[in-house]
Backbone bond lengths (Angstrom), bond angles and torsions (degrees), N, CA, C in turn:
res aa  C-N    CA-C-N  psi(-1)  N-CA   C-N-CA  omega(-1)  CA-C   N-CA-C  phi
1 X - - - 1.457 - - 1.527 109.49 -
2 X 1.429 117.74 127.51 1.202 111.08 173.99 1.809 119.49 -77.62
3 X 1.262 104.18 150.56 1.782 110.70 172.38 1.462 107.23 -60.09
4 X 1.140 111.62 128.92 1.614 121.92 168.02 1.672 116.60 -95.56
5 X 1.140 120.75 116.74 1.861 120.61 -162.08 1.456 89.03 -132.64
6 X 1.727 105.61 150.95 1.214 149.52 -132.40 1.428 87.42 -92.38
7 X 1.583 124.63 91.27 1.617 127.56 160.28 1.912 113.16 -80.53
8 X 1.262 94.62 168.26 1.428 128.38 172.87 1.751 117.50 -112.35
9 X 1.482 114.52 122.53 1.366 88.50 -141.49 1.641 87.08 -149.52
10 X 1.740 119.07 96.22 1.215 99.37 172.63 1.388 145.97 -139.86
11 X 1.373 112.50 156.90 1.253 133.03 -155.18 1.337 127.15 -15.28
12 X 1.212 141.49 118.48 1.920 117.60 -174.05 1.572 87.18 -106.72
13 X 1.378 91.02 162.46 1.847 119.23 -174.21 1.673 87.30 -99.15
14 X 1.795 107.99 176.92 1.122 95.12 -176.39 1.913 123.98 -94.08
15 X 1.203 82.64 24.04 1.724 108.32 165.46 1.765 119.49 -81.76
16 X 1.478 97.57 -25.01 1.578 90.23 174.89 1.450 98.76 107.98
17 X 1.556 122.39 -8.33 1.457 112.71 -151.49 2.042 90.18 -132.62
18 X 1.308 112.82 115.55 1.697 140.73 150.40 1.834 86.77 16.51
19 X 1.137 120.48 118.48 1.100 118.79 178.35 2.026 105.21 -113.53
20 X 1.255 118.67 12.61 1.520 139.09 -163.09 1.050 127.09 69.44
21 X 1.643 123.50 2.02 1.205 116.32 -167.29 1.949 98.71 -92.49
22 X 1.357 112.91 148.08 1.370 125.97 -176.98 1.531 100.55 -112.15
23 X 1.199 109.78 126.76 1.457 124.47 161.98 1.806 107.63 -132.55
24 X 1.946 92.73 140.22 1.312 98.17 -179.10 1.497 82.04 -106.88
25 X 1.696 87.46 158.12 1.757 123.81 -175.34 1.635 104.88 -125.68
26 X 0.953 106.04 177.54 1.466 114.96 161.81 1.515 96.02 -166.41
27 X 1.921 89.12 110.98 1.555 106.84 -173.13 1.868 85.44 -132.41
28 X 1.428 91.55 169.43 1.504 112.96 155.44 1.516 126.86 -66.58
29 X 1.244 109.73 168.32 1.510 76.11 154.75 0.923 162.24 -135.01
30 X 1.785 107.62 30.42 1.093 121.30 121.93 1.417 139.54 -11.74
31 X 1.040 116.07 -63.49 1.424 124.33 167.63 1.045 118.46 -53.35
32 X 1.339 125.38 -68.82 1.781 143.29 162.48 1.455 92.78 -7.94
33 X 1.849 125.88 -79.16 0.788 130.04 -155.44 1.575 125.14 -61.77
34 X 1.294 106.46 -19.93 1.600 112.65 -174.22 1.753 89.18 -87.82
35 X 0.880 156.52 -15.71 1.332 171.21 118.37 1.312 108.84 27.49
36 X 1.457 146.24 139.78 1.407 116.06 140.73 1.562 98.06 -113.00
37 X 1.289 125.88 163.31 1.625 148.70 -164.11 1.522 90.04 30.22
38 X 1.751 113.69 96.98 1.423 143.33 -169.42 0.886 114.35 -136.26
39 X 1.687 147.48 62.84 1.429 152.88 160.49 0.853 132.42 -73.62
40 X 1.607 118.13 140.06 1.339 120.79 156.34 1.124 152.58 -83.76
41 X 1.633 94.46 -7.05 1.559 129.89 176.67 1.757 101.85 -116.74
42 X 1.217 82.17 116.87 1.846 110.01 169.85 1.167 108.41 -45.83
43 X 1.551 127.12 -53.17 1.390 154.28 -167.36 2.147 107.48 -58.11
44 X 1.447 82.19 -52.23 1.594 99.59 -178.25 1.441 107.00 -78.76
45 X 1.316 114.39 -34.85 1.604 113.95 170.92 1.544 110.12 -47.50
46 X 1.255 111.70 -85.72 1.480 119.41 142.32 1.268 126.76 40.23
47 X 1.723 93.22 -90.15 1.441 118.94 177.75 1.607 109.76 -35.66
48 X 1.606 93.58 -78.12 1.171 104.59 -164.76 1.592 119.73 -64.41
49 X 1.467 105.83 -21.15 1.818 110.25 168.65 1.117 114.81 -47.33
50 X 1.879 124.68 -40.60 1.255 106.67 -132.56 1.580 76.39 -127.51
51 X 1.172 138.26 5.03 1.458 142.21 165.14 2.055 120.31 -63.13
């Protein structure tokens, strides 16, 4: 079984595009990666939410 670790994970509008909302996951990471706006840093989530 793979470890599942604590992502940053956010929201798309129905444009496809970060709508600011942040949700944490706990995926692999695998998963993470098929992801789009998929962090591991809260900080970097953030960024790009509120950009």
């Amino acid at each position: 079984m793979k470890k599942k670790k604590l992502y940053y994970v956010l929201v798309l509008d129905q444009f496809g595009q970060p709508s600011g909302i942040i949700e944490e996951e706990y995926l692999t990471e695998e998963e993470a990666r098929q992801k789009p706006y998929c962090y591991k840093n809260y900080a970097e989530a953030l960024y790009i939410a509120i950009d």
